[in-house]
C-alpha positions as CSV (number, residue, x, y, z in Angstrom):
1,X,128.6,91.2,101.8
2,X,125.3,91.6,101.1
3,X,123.8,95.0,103.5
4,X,120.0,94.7,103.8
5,X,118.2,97.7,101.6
6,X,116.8,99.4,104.8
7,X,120.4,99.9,106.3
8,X,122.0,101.0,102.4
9,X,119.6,104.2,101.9
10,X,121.4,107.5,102.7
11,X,117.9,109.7,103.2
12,X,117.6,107.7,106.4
13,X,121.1,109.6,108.0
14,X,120.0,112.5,108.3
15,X,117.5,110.9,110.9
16,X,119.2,110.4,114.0
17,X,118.1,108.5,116.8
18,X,117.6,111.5,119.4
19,X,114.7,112.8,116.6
20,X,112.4,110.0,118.4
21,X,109.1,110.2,118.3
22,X,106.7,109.0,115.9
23,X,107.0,108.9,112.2
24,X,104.8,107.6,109.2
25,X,106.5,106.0,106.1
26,X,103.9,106.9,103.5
27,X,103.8,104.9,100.1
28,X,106.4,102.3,102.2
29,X,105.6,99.6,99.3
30,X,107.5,96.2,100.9
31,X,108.9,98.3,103.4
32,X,112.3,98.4,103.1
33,X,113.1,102.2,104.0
34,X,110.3,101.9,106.6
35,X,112.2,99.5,108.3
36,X,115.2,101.5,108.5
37,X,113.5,104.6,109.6
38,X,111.5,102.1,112.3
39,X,115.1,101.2,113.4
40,X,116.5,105.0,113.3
41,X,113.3,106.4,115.2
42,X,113.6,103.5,117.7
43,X,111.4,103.5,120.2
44,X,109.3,105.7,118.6
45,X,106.2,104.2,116.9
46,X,106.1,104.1,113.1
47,X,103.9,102.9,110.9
48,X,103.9,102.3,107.4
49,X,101.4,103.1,104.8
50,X,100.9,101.3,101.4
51,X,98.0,101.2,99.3
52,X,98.8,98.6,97.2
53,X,98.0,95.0,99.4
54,X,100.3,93.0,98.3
55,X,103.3,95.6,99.5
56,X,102.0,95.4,103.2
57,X,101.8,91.5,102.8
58,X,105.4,91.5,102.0
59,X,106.2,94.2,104.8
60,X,104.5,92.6,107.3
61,X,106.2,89.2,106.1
62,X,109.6,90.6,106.3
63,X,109.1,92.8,109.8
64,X,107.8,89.4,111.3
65,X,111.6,88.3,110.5
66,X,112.8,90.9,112.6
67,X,111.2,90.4,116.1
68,X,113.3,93.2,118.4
69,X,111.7,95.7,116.2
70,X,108.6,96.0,118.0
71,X,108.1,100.0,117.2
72,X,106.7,99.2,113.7
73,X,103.6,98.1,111.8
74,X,102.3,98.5,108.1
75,X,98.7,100.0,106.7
76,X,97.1,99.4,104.2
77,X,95.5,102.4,103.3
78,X,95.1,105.5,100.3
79,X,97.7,107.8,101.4
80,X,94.3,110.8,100.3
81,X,92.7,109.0,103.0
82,X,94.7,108.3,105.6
83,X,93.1,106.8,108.7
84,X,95.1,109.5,111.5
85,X,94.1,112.0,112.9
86,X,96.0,115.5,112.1
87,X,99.1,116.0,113.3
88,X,99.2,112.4,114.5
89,X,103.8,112.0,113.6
90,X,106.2,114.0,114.0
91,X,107.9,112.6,110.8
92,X,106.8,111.9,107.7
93,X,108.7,110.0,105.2
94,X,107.9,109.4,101.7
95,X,110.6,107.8,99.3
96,X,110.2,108.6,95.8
97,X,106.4,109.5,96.8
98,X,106.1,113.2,96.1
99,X,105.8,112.3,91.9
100,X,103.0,110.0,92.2
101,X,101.1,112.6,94.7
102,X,98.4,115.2,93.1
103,X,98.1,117.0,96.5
104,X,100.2,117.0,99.8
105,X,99.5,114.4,102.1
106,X,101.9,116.5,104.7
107,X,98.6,117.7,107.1
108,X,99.3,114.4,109.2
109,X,102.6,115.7,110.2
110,X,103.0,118.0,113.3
111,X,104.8,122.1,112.1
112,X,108.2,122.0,112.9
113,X,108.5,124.1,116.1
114,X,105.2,123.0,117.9
């Protein structure tokens, strides 16, 4: 049995579905995660961020598969230069992101407990 890759990652369990509201994949490459966090946040809106073109192509290609799941959509954008205002999600995720980052990105994501 083959289980697609954005219901195999355990990160996205700790997210449970009453945490809705709206979240931001950043550095979501082809958008695998994204997708499961998109499903997991459902209906809150999530968007996820890539800079690299090609990686929202294939998102997008691959979300268009999934037509229920109408909560999502990918960016292309520099994760330093994010086009959202502050405090714009409630969630930010960022698989295997934090490595590649020379400063936080986390300003776009509302304090826990406001």
């Amino acid at each position: 049995m083959v289980v697609p890759a954005y219901k195999a990652h355990g990160e996205l369990g700790a997210i449970s579905q009453l945490d809705c509201g709206c979240g931001c994949g950043c550095g979501c490459g082809l958008g695998t995660i994204t997708l499961g966090l998109a499903v997991r946040l459902r209906p809150g809106r999530v968007v996820g961020v890539e800079v690299a073109e090609l990686g929202v192509e294939w998102a997008r290609t691959r979300l268009r598969r999934l037509p229920t799941l109408k909560n999502l959509s990918f960016q292309n954008a520099d994760i330093y230069a994010l086009p959202f205002e502050d405090e714009s999600f409630d969630r930010v995720f960022g698989h295997a992101l934090l490595e590649h980052l020379a400063e936080s990105p986390w300003r776009f994501a509302r304090s826990i407990g406001s």
